[in-house]
KOLKOLKOL-448899 format. One record per residue (C-alpha): residue number from 1; residue in three letters; z, x, y. Coordinates in steps of 0.1 Angstrom, whole numbers, plus 5000, padded with zeros to 4 digits. Example, Ala and Ser with C-alpha at 12.3 -4.5 7.8 and 13.67 -1.06 7.14 Angstrom:
// residues 2
{n: 1 res: ALA c3: 5078 c1: 5123 c2: 4955}
{n: 2 res: SER c3: 5071 c1: 5137 c2: 4989}
***
This chain:
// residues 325
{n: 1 res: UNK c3: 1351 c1: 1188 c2: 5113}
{n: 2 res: UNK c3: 1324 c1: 1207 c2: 5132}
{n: 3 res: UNK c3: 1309 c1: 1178 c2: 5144}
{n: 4 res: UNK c3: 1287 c1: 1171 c2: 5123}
{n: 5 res: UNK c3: 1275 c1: 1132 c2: 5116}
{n: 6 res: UNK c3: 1270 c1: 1124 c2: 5077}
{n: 7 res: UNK c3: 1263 c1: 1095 c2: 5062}
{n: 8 res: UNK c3: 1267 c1: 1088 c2: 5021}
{n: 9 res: UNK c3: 1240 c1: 1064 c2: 5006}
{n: 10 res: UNK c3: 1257 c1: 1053 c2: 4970}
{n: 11 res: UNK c3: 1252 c1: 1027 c2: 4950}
{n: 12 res: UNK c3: 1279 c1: 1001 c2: 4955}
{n: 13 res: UNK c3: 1289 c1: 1002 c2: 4914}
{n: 14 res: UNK c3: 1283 c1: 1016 c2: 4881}
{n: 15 res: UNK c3: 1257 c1: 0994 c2: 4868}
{n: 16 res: UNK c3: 1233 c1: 0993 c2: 4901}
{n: 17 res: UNK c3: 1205 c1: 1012 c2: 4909}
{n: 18 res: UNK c3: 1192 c1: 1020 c2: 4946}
{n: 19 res: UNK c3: 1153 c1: 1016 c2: 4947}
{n: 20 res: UNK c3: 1131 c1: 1032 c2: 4971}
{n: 21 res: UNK c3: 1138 c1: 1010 c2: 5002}
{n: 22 res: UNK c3: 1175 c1: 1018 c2: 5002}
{n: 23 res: UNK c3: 1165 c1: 1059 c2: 5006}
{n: 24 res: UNK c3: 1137 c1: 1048 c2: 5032}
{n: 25 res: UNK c3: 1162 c1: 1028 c2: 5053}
{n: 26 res: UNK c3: 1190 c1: 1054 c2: 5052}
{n: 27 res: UNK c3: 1164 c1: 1083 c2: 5069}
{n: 28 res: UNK c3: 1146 c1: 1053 c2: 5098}
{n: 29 res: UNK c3: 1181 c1: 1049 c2: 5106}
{n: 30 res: UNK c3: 1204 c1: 1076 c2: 5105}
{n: 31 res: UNK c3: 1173 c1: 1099 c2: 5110}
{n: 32 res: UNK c3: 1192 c1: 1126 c2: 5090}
{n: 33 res: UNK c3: 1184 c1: 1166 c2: 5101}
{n: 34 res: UNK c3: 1198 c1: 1172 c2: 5062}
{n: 35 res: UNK c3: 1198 c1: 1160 c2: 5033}
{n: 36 res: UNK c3: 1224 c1: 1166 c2: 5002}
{n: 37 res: UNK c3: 1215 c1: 1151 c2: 4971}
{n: 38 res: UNK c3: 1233 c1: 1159 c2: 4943}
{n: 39 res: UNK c3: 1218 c1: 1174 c2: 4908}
{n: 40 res: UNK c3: 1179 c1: 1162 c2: 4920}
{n: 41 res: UNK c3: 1159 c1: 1184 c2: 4934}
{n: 42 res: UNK c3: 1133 c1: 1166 c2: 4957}
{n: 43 res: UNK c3: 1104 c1: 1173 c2: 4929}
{n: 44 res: UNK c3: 1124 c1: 1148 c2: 4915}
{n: 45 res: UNK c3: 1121 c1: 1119 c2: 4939}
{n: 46 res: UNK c3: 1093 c1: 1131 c2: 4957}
{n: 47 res: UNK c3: 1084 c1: 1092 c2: 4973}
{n: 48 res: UNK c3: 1120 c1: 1088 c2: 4984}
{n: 49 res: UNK c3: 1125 c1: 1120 c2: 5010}
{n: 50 res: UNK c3: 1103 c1: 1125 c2: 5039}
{n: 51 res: UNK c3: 1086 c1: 1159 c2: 5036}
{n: 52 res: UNK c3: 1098 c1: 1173 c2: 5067}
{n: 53 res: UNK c3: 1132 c1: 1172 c2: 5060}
{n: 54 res: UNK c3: 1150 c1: 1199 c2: 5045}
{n: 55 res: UNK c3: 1164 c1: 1189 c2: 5007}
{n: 56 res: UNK c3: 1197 c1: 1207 c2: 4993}
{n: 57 res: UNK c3: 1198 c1: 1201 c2: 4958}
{n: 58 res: UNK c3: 1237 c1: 1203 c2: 4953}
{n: 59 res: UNK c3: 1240 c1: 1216 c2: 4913}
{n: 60 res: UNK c3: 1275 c1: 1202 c2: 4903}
{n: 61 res: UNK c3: 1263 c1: 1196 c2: 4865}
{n: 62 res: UNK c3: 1236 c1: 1215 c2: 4844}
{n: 63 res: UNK c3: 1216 c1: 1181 c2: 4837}
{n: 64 res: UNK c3: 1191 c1: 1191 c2: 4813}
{n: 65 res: UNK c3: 1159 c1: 1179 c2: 4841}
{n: 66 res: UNK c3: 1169 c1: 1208 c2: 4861}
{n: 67 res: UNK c3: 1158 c1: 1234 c2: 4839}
{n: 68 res: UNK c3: 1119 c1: 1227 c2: 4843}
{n: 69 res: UNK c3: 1090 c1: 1252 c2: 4852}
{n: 70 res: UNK c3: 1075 c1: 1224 c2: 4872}
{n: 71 res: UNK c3: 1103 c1: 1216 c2: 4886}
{n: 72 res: UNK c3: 1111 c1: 1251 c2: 4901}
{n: 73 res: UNK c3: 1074 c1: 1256 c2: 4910}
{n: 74 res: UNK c3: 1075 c1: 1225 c2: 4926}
{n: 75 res: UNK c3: 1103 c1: 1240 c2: 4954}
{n: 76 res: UNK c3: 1090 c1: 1239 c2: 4990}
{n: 77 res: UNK c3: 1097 c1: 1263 c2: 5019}
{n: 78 res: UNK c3: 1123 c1: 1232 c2: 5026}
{n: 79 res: UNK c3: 1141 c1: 1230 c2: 4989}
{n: 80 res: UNK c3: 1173 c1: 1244 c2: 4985}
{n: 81 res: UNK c3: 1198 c1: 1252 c2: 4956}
{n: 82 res: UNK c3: 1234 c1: 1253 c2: 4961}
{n: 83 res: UNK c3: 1268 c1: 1247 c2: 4935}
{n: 84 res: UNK c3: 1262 c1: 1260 c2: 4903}
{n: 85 res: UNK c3: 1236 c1: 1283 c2: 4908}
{n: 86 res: UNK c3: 1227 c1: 1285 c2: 4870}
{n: 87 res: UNK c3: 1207 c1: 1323 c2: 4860}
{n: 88 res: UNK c3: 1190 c1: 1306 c2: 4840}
{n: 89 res: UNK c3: 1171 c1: 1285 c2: 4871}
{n: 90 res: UNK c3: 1159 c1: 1315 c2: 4887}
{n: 91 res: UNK c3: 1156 c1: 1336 c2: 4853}
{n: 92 res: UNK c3: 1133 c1: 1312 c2: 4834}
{n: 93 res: UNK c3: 1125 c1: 1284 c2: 4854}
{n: 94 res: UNK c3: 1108 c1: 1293 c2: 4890}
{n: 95 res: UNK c3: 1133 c1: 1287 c2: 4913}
{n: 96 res: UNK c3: 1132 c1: 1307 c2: 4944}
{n: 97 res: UNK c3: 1163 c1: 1327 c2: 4947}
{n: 98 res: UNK c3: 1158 c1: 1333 c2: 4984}
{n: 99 res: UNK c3: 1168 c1: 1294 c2: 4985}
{n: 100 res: UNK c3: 1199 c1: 1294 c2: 4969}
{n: 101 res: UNK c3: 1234 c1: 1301 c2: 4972}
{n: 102 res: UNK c3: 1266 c1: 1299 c2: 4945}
{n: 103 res: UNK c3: 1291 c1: 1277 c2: 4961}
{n: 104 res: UNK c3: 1306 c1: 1260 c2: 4928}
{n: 105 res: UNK c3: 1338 c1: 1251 c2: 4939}
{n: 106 res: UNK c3: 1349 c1: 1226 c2: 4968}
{n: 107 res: UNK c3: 1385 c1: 1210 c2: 4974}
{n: 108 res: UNK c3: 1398 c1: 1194 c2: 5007}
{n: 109 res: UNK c3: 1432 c1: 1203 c2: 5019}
{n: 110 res: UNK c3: 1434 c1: 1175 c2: 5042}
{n: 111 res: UNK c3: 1428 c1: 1156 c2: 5014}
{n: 112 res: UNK c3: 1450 c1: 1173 c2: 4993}
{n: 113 res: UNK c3: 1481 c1: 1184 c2: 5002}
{n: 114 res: UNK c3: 1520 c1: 1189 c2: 4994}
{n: 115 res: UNK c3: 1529 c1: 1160 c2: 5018}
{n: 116 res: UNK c3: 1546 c1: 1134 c2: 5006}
{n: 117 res: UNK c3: 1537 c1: 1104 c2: 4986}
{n: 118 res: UNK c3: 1543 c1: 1066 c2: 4982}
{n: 119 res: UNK c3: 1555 c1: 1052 c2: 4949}
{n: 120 res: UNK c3: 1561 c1: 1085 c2: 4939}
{n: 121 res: UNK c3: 1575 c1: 1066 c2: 4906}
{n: 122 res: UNK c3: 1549 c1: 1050 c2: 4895}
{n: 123 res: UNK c3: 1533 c1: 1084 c2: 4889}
{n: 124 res: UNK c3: 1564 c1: 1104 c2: 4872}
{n: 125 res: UNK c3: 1557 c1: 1118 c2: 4838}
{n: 126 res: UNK c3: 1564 c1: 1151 c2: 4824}
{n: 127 res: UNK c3: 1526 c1: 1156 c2: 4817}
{n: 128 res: UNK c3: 1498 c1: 1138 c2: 4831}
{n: 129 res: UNK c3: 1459 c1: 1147 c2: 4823}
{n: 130 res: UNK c3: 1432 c1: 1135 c2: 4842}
{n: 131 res: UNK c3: 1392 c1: 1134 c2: 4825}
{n: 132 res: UNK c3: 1366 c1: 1101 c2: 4821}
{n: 133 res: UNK c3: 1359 c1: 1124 c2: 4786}
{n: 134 res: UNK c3: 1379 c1: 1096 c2: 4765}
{n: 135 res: UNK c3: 1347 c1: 1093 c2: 4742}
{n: 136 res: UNK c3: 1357 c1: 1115 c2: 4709}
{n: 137 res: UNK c3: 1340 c1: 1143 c2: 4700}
{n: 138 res: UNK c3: 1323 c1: 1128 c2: 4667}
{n: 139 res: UNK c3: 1307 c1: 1099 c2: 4687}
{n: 140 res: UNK c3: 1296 c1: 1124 c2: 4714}
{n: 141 res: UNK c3: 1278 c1: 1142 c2: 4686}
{n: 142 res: UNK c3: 1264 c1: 1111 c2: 4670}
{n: 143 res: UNK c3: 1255 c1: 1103 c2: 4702}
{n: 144 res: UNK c3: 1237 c1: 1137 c2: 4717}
{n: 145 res: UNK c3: 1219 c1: 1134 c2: 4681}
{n: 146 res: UNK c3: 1206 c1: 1109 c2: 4686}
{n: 147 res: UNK c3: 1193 c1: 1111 c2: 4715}
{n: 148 res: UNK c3: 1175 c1: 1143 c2: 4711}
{n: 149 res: UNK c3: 1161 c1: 1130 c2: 4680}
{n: 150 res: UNK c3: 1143 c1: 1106 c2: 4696}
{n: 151 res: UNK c3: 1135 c1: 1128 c2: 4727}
{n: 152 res: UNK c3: 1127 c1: 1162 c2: 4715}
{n: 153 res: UNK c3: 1130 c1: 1159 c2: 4675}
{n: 154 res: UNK c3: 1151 c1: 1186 c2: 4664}
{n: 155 res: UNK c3: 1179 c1: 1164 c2: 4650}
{n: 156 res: UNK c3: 1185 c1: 1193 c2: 4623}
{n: 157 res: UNK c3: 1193 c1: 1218 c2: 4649}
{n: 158 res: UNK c3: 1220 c1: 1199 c2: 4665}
{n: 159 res: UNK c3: 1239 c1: 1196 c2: 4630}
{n: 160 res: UNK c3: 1231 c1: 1230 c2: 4620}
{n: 161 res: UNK c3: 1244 c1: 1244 c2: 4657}
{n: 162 res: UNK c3: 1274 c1: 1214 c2: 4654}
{n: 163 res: UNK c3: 1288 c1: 1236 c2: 4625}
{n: 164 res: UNK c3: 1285 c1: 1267 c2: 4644}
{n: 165 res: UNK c3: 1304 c1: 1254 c2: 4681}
{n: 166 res: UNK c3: 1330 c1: 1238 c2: 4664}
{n: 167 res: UNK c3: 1336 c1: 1272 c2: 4641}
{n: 168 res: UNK c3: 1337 c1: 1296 c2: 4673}
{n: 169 res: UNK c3: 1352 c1: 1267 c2: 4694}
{n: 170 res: UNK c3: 1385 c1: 1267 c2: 4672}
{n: 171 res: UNK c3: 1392 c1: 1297 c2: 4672}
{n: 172 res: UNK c3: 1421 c1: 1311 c2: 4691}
{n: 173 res: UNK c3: 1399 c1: 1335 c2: 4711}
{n: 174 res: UNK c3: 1359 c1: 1328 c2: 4706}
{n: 175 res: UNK c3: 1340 c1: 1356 c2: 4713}
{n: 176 res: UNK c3: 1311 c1: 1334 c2: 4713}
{n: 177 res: UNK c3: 1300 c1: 1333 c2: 4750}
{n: 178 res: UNK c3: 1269 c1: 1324 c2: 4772}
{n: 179 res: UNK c3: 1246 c1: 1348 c2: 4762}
{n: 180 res: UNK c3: 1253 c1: 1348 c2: 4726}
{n: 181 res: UNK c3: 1252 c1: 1311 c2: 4722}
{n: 182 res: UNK c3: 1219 c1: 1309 c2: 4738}
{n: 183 res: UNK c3: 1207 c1: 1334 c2: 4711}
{n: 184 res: UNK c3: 1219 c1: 1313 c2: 4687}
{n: 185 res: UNK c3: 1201 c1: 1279 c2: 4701}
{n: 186 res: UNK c3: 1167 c1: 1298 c2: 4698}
{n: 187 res: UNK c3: 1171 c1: 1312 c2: 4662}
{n: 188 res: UNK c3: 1182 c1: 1277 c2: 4653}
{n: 189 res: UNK c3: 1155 c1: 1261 c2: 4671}
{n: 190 res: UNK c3: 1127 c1: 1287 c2: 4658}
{n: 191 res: UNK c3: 1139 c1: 1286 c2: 4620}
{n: 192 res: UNK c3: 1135 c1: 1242 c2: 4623}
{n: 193 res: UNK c3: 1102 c1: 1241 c2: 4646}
{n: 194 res: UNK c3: 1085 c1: 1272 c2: 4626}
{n: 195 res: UNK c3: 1072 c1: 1284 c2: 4661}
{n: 196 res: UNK c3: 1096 c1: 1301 c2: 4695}
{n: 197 res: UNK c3: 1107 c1: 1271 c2: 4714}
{n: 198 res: UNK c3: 1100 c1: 1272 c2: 4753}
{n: 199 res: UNK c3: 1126 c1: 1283 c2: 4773}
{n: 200 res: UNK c3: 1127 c1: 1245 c2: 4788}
{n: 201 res: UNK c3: 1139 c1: 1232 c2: 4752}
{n: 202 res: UNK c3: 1166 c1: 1263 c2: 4745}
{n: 203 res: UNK c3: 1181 c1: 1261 c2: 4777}
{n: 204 res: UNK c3: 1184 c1: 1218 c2: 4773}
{n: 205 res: UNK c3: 1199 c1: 1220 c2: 4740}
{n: 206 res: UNK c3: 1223 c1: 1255 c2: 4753}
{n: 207 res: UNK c3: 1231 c1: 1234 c2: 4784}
{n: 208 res: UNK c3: 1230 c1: 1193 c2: 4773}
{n: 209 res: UNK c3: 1246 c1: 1197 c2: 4741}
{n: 210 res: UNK c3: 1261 c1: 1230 c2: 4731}
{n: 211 res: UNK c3: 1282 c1: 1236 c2: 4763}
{n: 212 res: UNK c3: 1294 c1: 1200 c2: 4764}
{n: 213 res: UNK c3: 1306 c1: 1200 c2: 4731}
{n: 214 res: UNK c3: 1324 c1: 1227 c2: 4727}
{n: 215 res: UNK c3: 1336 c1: 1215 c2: 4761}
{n: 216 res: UNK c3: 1349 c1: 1183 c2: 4741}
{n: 217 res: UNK c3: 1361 c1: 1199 c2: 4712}
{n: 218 res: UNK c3: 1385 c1: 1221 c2: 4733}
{n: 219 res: UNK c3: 1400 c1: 1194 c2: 4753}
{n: 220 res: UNK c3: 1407 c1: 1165 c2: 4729}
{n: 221 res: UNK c3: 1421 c1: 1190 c2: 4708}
{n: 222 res: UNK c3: 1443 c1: 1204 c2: 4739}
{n: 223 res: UNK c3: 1453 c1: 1167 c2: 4744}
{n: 224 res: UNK c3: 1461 c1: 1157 c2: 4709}
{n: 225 res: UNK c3: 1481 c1: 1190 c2: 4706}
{n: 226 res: UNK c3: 1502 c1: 1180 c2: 4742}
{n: 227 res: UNK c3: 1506 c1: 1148 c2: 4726}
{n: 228 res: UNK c3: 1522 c1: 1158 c2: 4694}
{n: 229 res: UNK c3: 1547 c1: 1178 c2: 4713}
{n: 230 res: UNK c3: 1554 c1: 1149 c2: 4741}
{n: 231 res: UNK c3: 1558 c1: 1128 c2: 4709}
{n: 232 res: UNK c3: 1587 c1: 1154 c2: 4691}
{n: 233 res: UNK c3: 1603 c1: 1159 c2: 4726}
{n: 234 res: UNK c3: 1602 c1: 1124 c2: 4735}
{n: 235 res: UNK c3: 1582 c1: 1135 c2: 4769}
{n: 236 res: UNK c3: 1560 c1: 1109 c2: 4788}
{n: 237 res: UNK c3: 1521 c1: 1118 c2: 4788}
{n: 238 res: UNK c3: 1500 c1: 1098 c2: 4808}
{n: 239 res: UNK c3: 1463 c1: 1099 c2: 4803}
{n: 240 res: UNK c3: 1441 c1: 1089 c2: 4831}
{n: 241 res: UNK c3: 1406 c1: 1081 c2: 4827}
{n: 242 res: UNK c3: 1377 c1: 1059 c2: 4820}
{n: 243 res: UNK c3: 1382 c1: 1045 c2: 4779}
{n: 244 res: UNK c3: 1413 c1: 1066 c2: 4768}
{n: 245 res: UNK c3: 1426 c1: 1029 c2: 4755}
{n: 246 res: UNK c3: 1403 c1: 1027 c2: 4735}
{n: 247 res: UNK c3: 1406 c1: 1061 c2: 4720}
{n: 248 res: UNK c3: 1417 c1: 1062 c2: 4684}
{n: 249 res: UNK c3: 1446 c1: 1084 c2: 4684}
{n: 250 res: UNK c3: 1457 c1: 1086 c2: 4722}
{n: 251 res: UNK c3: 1453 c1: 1051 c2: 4733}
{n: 252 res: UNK c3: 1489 c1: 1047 c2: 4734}
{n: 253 res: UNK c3: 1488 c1: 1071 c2: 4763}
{n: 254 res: UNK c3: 1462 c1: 1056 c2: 4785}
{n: 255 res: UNK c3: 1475 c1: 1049 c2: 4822}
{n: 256 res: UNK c3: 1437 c1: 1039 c2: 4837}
{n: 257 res: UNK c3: 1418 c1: 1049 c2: 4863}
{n: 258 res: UNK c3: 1425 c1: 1068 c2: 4894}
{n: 259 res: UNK c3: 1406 c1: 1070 c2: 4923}
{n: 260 res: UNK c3: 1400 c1: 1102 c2: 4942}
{n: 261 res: UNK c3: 1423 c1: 1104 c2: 4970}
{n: 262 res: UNK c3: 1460 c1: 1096 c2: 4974}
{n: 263 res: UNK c3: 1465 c1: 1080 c2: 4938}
{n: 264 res: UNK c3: 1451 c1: 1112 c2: 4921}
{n: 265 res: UNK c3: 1471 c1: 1138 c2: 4949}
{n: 266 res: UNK c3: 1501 c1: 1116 c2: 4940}
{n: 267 res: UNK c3: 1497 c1: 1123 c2: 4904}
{n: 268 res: UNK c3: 1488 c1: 1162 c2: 4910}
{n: 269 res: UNK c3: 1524 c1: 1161 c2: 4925}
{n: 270 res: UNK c3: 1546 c1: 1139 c2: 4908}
{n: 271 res: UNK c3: 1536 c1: 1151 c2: 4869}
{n: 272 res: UNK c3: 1556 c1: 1179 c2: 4855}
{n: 273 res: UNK c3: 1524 c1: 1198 c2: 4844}
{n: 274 res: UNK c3: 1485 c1: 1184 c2: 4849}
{n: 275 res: UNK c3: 1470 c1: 1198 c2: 4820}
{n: 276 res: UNK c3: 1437 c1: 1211 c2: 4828}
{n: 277 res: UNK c3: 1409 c1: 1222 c2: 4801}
{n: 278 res: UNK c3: 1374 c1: 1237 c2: 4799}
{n: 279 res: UNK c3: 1350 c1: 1250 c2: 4780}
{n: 280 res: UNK c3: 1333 c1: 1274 c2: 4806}
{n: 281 res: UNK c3: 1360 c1: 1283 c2: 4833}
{n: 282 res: UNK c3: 1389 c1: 1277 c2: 4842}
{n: 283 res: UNK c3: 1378 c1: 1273 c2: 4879}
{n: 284 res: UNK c3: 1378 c1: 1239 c2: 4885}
{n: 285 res: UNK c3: 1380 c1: 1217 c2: 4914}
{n: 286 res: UNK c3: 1409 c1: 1198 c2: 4897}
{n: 287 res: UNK c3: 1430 c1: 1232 c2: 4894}
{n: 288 res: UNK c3: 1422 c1: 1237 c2: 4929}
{n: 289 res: UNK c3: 1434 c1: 1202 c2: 4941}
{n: 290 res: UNK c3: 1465 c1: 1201 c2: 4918}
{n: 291 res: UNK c3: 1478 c1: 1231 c2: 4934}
{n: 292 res: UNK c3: 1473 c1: 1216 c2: 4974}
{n: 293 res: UNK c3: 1485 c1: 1189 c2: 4962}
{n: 294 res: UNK c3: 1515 c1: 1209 c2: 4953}
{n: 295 res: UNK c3: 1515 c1: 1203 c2: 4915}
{n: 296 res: UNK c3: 1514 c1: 1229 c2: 4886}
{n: 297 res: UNK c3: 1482 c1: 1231 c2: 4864}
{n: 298 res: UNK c3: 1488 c1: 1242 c2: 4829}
{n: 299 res: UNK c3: 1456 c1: 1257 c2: 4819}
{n: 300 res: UNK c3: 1444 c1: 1267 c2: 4785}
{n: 301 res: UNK c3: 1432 c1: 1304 c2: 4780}
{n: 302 res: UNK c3: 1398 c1: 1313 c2: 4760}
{n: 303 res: UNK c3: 1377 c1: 1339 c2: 4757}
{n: 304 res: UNK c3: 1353 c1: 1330 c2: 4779}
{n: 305 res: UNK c3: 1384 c1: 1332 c2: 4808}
{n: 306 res: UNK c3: 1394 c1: 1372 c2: 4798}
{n: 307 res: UNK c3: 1356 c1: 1377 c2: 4810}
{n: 308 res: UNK c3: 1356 c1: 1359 c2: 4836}
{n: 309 res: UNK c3: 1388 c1: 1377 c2: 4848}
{n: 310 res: UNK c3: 1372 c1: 1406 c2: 4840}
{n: 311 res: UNK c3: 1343 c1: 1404 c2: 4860}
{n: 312 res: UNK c3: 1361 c1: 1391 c2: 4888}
{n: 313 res: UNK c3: 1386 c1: 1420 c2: 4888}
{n: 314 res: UNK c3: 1357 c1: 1441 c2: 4887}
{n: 315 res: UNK c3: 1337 c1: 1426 c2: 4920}
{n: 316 res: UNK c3: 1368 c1: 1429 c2: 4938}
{n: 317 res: UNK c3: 1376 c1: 1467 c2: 4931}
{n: 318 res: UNK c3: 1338 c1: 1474 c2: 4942}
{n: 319 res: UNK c3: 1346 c1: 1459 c2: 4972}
{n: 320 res: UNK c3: 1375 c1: 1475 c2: 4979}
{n: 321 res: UNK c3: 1358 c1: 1506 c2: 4972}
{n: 322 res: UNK c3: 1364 c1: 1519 c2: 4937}
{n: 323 res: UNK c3: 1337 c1: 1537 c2: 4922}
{n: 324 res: UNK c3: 1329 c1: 1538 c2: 4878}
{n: 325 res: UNK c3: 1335 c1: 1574 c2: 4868}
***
């Protein structure tokens, strides 16, 4: 929109990988002035993007290969950090903060908006819910412990802090939140490695397992809940998504896949409520798009949300000039 040329270099499906000749192509032919590469910081990939372009390293996930001294020490006067700009990057890990800027969220209203839409029908439901988080909660665990097991050997920790997410996690108000969790990963991690774990290994297990499971536990719960109640009411509930047929209690609910454009604005629209939850904040880019796309979110409400609010609230009377007495 402001004239700017981009071009997207992706891999044509989910089981193909680009190699280095793909990325070496892209830049002798579109001869980029930018490039955008999201959750890889160019320390990363360092034989796939010429030095003398400047790199923005767009943070939409806290991938545990971000947080990484070298990694931040490897920034150059040409790295940048934008999206989630996580504390803990700059905190713990050598990131320049000069470099970065928080822009989390991003929706299109030209992409979505409240016009109208073909086969509204085929979208109609009294609750829809859109994730590719179909796999349950207990095989993401089984998974996650596995895989750090075999990575960074502290399979005890994960079953010791599985205990404590799903404790705080369920309920109704967890006063558990960022900072205290973290505390919890490095007594946990300390008590089974006998030594104080690096900050590299704390912030991995706070950010690749703790977050996201607690993330899980919150929204197949939410759904199993909606579903209960569509059930008594005799409401429809479609569940779109990546595996949801194969899910053991809400497969009857799958509706498949939907890509992200007018099938997904269609169902913001056309659904009585899109239920929408997470285990960090409530703003998301699918809240966002629901309501251009003129639909109504129906958000669940944690703890973690009353200080967000809070904080919020709180920037915005400092800006409007209210002092603390």
């Amino acid at each position: 929109k402001r004239g700017c040329r981009a071009m997207v270099l992706m891999e044509p499906d989910t089981s193909s990988k680009l190699r280095a000749p793909a990325f070496l192509r892209a830049f002798a032919e579109f001869d980029p002035d930018l490039v955008v590469f999201p959750n890889y910081p160019r320390a990363m990939f360092p034989e796939l993007i010429p030095a003398n372009v400047p790199h923005v390293c767009w943070v939409q996930d806290a991938m545990p290969h971000l947080f990484d001294r070298r990694i931040g020490a490897a920034q150059g006067p040409l790295d940048f950090v934008a999206g989630y700009a996580f504390e803990e990057l700059f905190a713990s890990h050598g990131y320049p903060r000069e470099r970065a800027v928080s822009l989390p969220l991003a929706a299109d209203d030209t992409k979505f908006h409240a016009g109208p839409v073909e086969g509204a029908e085929r979208y109609a439901c009294e609750v829809a819910y859109v994730s590719h988080q179909s796999e349950t909660p207990e095989a993401q665990h089984a998974r996650l412990s596995r895989m750090f097991a075999e990575k960074l050997g502290v399979r005890t920790s994960l079953e010791a802090l599985r205990r404590v997410v799903e404790r705080e996690t369920f309920k109704p108000l967890s006063e558990l939140h960022h900072e205290v969790m973290r505390d919890v990963v490095q007594r946990t991690l300390a008590a089974e490695l006998r030594s104080e774990p690096e900050d590299r290994l704390v912030d991995t297990v706070l950010k690749a397992y703790c977050q996201p499971h607690a993330d899980r536990l919150l929204r197949h719960q939410a759904l199993e809940g909606a579903a209960e109640t569509c059930r008594k009411r005799g409401w429809s509930l479609r569940v779109y998504g990546r595996g949801w047929e194969r899910h053991p209690t809400l497969g009857e609910f799958a509706a498949g896949e939907l890509a992200h454009g007018e099938a997904l604005r269609a169902s913001y629209q056309c659904a009585g409520v899109h239920l929408h939850v997470a285990g960090q904040s409530l703003a998301h880019q699918r809240v966002f798009e629901c309501v251009l796309s003129g639909g109504v979110p129906l958000c669940r409400f944690h703890a973690a949300e009353r200080w967000g609010l809070l904080v919020w609230l709180l920037k915005r009377a400092e800006q409007e000039g209210a002092v603390a007495e």
